[in-house]
C-alpha positions in Angstrom: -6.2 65.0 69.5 -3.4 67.6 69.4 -0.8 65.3 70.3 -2.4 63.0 67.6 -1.9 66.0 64.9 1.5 66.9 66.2 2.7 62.9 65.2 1.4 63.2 62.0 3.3 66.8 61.0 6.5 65.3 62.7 6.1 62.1 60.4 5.3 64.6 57.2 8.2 66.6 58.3 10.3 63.6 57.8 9.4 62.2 55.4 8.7 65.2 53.5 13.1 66.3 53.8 13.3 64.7 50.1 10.6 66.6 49.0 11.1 69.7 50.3 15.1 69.4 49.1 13.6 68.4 45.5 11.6 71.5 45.4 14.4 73.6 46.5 16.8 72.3 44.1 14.7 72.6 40.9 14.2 76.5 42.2 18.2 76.7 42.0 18.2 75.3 38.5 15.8 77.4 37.2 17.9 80.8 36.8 20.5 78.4 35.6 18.0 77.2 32.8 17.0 80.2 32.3 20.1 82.0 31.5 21.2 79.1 29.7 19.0 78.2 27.7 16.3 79.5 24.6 13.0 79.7 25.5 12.6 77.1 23.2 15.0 75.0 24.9 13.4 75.8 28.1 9.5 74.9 26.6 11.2 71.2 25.4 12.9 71.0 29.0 9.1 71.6 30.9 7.6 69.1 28.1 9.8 66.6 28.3 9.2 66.9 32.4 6.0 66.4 32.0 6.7 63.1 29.6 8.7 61.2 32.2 6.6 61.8 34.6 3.5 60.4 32.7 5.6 57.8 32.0 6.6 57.2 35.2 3.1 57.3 36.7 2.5 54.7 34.4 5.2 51.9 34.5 5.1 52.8 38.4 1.3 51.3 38.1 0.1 52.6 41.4 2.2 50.6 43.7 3.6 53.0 45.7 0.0 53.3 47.2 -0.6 49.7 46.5 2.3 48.1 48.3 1.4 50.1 51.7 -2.2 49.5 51.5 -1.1 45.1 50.7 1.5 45.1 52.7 0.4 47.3 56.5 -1.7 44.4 57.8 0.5 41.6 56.8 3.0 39.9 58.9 7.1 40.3 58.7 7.1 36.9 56.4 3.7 38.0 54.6 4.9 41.3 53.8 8.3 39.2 51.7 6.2 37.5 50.0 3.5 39.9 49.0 6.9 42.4 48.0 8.1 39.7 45.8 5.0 39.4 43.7 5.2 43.8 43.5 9.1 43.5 42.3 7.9 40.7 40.0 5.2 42.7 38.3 7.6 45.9 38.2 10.5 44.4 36.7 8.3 43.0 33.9 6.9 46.4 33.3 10.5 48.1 33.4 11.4 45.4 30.5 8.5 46.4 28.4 9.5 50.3 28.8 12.8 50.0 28.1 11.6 47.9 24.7 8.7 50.7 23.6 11.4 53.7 24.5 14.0 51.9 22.1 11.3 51.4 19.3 9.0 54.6 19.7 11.6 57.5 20.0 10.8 59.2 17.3 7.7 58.8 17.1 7.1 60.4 20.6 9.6 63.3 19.7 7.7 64.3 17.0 4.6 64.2 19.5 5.9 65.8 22.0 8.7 68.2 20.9 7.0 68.9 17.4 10.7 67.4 15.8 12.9 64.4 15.4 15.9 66.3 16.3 15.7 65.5 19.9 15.1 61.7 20.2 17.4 61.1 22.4 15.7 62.8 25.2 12.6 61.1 24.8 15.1 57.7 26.2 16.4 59.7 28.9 12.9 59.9 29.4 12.1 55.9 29.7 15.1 55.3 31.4 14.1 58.1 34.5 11.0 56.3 34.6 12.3 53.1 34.6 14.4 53.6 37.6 12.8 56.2 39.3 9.8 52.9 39.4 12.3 50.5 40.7 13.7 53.3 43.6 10.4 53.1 45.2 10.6 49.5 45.9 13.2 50.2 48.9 11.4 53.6 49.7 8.4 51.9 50.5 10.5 49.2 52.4 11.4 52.0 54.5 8.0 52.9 54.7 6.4 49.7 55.8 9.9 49.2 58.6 8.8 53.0 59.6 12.3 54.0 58.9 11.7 57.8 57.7 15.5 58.1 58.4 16.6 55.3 56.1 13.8 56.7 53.6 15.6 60.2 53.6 18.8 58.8 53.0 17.7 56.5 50.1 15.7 59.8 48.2 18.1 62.7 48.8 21.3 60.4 47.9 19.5 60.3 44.3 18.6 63.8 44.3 21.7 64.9 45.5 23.6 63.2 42.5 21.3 64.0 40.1 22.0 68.0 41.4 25.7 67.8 41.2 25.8 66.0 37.5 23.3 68.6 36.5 25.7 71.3 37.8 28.7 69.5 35.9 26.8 68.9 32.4 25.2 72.1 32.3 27.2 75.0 34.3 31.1 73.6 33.7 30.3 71.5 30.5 27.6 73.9 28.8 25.9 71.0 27.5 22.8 71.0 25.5 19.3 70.3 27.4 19.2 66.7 27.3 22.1 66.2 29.2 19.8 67.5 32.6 17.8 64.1 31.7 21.1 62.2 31.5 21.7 63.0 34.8 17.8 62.8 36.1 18.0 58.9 35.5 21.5 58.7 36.7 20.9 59.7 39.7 18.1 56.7 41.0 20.2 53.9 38.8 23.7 54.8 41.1 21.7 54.8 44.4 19.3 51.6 43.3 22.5 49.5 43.4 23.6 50.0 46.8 19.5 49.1 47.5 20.6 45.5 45.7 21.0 44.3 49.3 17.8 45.8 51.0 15.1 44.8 48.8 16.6 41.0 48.5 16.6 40.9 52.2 12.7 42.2 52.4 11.1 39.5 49.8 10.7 36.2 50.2 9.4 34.1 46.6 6.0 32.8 46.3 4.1 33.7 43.3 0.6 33.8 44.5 -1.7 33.5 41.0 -4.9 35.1 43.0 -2.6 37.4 45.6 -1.3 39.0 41.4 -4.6 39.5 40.1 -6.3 41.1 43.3 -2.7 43.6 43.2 -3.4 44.3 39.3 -6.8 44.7 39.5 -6.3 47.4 42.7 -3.5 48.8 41.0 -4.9 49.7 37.6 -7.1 51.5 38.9 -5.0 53.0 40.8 -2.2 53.8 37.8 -5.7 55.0 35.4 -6.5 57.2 38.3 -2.4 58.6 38.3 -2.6 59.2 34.4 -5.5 60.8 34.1 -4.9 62.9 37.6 -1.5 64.0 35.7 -3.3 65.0 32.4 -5.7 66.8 34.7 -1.9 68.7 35.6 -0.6 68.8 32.5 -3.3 68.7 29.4 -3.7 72.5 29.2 0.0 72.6 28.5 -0.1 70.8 25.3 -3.3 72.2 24.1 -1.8 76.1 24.6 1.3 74.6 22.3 -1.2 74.3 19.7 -3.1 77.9 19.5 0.1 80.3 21.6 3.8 81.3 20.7 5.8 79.1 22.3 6.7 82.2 24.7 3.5 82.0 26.5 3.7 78.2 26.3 7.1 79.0 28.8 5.3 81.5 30.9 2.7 78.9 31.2 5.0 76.2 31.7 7.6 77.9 33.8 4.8 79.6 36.3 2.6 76.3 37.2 6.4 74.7 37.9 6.4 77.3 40.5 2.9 77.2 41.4 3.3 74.0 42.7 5.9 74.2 44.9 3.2 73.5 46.9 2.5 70.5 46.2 6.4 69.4 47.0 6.6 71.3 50.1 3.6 69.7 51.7 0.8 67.6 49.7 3.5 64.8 48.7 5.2 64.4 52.6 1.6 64.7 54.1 0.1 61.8 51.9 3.4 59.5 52.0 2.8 59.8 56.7 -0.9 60.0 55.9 -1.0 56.6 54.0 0.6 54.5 56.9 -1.1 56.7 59.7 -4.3 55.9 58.3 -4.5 52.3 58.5 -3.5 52.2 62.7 -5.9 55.0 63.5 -8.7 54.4 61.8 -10.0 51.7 64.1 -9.4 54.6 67.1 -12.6 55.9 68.9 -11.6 59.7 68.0 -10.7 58.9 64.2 -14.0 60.7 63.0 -12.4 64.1 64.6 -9.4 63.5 63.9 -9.8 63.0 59.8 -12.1 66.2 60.1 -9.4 68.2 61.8 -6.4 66.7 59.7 -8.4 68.0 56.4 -9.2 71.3 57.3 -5.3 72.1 59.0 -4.0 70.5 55.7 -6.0 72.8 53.5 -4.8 75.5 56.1 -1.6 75.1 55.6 -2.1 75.3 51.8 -4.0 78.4 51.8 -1.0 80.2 54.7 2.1 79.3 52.3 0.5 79.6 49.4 -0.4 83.9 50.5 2.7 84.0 51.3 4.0 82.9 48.2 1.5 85.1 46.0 2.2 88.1 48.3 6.2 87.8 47.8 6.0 86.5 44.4 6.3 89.9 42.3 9.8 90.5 44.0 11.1 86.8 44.0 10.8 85.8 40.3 12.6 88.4 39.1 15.7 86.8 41.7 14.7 83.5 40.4 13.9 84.3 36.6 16.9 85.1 34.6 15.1 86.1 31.5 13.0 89.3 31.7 10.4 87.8 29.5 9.1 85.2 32.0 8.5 87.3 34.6 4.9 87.9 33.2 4.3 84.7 34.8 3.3 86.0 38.5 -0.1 85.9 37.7 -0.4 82.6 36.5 1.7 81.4 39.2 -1.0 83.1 42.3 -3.6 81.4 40.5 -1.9 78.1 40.2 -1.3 78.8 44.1 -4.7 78.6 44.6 -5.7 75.5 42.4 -3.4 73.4 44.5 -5.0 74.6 47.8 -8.4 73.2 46.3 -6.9 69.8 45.0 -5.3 69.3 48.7 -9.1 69.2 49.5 -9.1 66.2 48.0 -6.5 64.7 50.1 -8.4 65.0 53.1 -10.9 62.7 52.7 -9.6 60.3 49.4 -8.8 57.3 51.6 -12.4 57.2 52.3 -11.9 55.4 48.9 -8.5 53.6 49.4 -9.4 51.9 52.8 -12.2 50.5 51.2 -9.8 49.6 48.0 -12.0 51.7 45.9 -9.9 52.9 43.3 -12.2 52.7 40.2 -14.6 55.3 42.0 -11.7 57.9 42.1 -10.5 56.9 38.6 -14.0 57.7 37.1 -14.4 61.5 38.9 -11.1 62.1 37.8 -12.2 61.6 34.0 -14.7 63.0 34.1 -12.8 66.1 35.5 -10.1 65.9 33.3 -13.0 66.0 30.2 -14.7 69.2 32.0 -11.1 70.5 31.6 -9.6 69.9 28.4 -13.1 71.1 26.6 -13.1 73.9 28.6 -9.5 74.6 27.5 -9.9 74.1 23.8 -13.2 76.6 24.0 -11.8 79.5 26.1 -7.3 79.2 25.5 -7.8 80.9 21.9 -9.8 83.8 23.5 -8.6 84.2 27.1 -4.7 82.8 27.0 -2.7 80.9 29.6 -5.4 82.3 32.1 -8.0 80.2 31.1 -6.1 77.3 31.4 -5.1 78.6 34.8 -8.4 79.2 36.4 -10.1 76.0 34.6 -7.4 74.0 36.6 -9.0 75.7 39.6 -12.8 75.0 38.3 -11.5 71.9 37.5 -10.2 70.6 40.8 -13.5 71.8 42.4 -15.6 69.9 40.4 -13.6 66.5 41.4 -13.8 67.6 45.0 -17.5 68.3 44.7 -18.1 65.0 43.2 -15.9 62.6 45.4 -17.2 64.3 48.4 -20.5 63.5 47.7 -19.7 59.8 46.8 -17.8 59.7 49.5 -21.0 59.5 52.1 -21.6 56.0 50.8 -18.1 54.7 52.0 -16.3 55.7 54.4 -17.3 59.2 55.2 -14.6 61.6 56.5 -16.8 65.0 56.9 -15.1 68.5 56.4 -15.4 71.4 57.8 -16.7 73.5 54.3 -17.4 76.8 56.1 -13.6 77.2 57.3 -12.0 75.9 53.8 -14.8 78.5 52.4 -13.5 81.2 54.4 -9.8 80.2 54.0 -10.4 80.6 50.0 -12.2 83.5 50.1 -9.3 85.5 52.2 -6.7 84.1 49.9 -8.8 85.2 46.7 -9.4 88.6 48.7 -6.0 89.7 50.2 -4.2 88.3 46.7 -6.2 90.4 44.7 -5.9 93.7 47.3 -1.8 93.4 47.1 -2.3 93.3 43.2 -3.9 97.4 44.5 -1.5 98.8 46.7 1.9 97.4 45.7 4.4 99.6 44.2 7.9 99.8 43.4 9.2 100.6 46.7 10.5 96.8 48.3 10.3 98.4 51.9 7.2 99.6 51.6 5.9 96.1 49.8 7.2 94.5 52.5 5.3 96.3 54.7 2.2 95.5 53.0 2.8 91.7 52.9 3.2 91.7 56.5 0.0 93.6 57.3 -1.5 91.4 54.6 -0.5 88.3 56.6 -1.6 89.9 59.9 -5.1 90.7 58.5 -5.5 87.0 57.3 -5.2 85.9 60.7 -7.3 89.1 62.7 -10.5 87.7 59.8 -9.7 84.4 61.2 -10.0 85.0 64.5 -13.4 87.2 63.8 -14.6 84.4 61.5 -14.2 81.6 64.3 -11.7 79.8 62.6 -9.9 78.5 65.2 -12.0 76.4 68.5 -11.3 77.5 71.8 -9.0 74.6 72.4 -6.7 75.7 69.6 -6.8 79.5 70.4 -5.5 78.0 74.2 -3.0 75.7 72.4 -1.9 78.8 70.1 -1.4 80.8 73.6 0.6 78.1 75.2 3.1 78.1 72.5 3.7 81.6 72.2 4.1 81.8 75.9 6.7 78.7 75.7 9.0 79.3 72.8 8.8 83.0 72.6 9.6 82.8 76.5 7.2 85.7 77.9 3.4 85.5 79.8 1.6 87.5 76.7 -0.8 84.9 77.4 -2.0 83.0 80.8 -2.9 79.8 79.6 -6.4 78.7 81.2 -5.6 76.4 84.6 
């Protein structure tokens, strides 16, 4: 079993190099934006992020999920021809995109940035969606090949352009905001070229009428469940923008940006191992366990970075924060923190639903989620702020967690382990809320805290049987290996 978790945080690891890079980058821009940029400027930057991605999520039409889940049982020559009929289907949507951005730029300025001024954004916008779509198709080659190496190469050779044109347009050319979406679609187009070569040499043409329709029909689902999932991320944004000053639309804005890094750093590399892993071990005899144990050390994980973030947090954004104003935003972001942690929940035990290519079953709980959210939002925002919106993201993620658990007895069933993500929650909530008492203005003595904060976490879950005796002897093991001294005699 432990050898079985360690191959699945090596593969997340891996995979998860892009990710982690991303995340790291968009923290270096943001006391570039910051000091370069109005905090109008920086509101349209965040909204117009949130566009493309909405966008992408949709021309994308879930077949980055799809083309694993088609494609992993299939043979070398199957898996050609089943890729054809994906690039097929995306192309066709790219077209489509590329039309609506030409025609509807305007319209979706207006919208979205409440003027007309900035239209050409909005196809920047289309155009990172469109190729950011296409990129996957060799990603996922690399995927299916289980070539993390080759998968690397292909995502951080985009981001790594997209960084350095960013760094010319804005820093050296002091260009207005649009220009960082210039350089956001740039980025895939340069490095999709050199993939030319790879994704003709991985299909093999043969439309297949019934093969199409059992992918769309999958898929939709799939890319209803990714748009509604992003409202559920995004929603609150757009309804503060109509009852707040667009200044705590940026703290908003700016502090669920960082609240996620989370979600960068280890949700997105664990589910692109977890997808292929799945499929070879779920016909193992110890797969039960192993889902179980995989859920509750993923939410783990969540809950130990994410303290560590909150605890630090007060310190760091005024290092990453340029403008003085958004540094009101530490609040929001601790409670963004913790709203990830509960959606990772939902990680854990979601592919109850994709193995048995249920996809309309997640789609529906995520509505009706998204609903709970955006009437609790337009009830509460004009009496309670950008903390409402903060803590009905939280509420909100529990409810769909609730609900798909449930369900999720009738498929396949992948039980968790709710006393330990009960306890892990409530000594996040706890030790958060306890810094917020006994900080002060001293660093070296909030240092001191933090670490006596982190120490305490793990003394309550050692008390609170957190850990099984076979982890506590693993735990031992390691400290005696790497940190070279007999602390600990490992049982014989």
């Amino acid at each position: 079993m432990l050898e079985d978790l360690k191959h699945t945080l090596k593969h997340s690891a891996v995979y998860g190099v892009s990710r982690v890079a991303s995340k790291a980058l968009s923290f270096i821009f943001i006391p570039l934006y910051t000091s370069m940029y109005s905090l109008d400027s920086i509101t349209n930057i965040n909204l117009t992020e949130t566009l493309w991605q909405c966008l992408f999520t949709l021309c994308l039409f879930g077949f980055e999920v799809a083309i694993i889940t088609y494609c992993s049982t299939e043979s070398e020559e199957g898996k050609k021809e089943v890729m054809f009929n994906f690039v097929s289907i995306l192309l066709f949507n790219c077209a489509l995109f590329l039309v609506a951005g030409l025609l509807f730029k305007q319209n979706f300025s207006e919208l979205i940035l409440k003027d007309s001024v900035h239209s050409n954004v909005i196809i920047y916008s289309f155009l990172i969606c469109i190729f950011e779509s296409l990129i996957t198709i060799p990603l996922c080659i690399a995927r299916l090949k289980n070539k993390p190496g080759l998968y690397s190469l292909i995502a951080l050779s985009s981001l790594f352009i997209n960084f350095f044109l960013q760094i010319y347009f804005v820093y050296f050319q002091r260009k207005e905001f649009d220009f960082i979406f210039i350089a956001k679609f740039l980025g895939p187009l340069i490095v999709l070229v050199f993939c030319v070569p790879l994704v003709v040499s991985n299909i093999k043409s043969n439309y297949n009428k019934e093969r199409v329709k059992q992918i769309m029909r999958f898929s939709f689902f799939l890319t209803l469940y990714g748009i509604l999932a992003m409202l559920l991320n995004t929603v609150d944004r757009f309804i503060l923008a109509g009852y707040l000053p667009k200044e705590q639309v940026a703290i908003y804005t700016t502090g669920y940006s960082i609240g996620s890094l989370t979600n960068s750093l280890i949700i997105i590399p664990f589910s692109l191992a977890y997808t292929a892993i799945f499929y070879r071990k779920v016909i193992e005899p110890n797969a039960e366990r192993y889902f179980t144990k995989i859920a509750t050390y993923l939410f783990f994980t969540m809950i130990f970075v994410s303290l560590i973030a909150a605890l630090i947090m007060p310190e760091a954004i005024k290092l990453f924060l340029r403008n003085p104003k958004l540094w009101d935003a530490v609040g929001i972001i601790r409670v963004i923190l913790f709203a990830n942690c509960i959606n990772s929940i939902f990680y854990g035990f979601v592919f109850a639903f994709i193995y048995r290519k249920e996809s309309k079953i997640i789609t529906l709980y995520t509505g009706i989620a998204l609903i709970f959210n955006v009437v609790g939002n337009f009830i509460f925002v004009k009496y309670y702020g950008i903390y409402a919106a903060g803590i009905l993201s939280v509420l909100s993620f529990l409810l769909l967690v609730v609900l798909l658990y449930r369900k999720s007895r009738n498929y396949y069933f992948i039980k968790l382990e709710t006393y330990k993500l009960f306890l892990l929650s409530i000594l996040y909530i706890g030790l958060v809320y306890l810094s917020t008492l006994v900080k002060s203005e001293n660093l070296f003595l909030n240092f001191t805290v933090d670490i006596l904060l982190i120490m305490i976490f793990f003394v309550l879950l050692f008390v609170g049987r957190f850990f099984e005796n076979i982890e506590l002897y693993s735990i031992k093991g390691a400290i005696n290996k790497y940190l070279k001294i007999n602390l600990f005699r490992k049982n014989p």
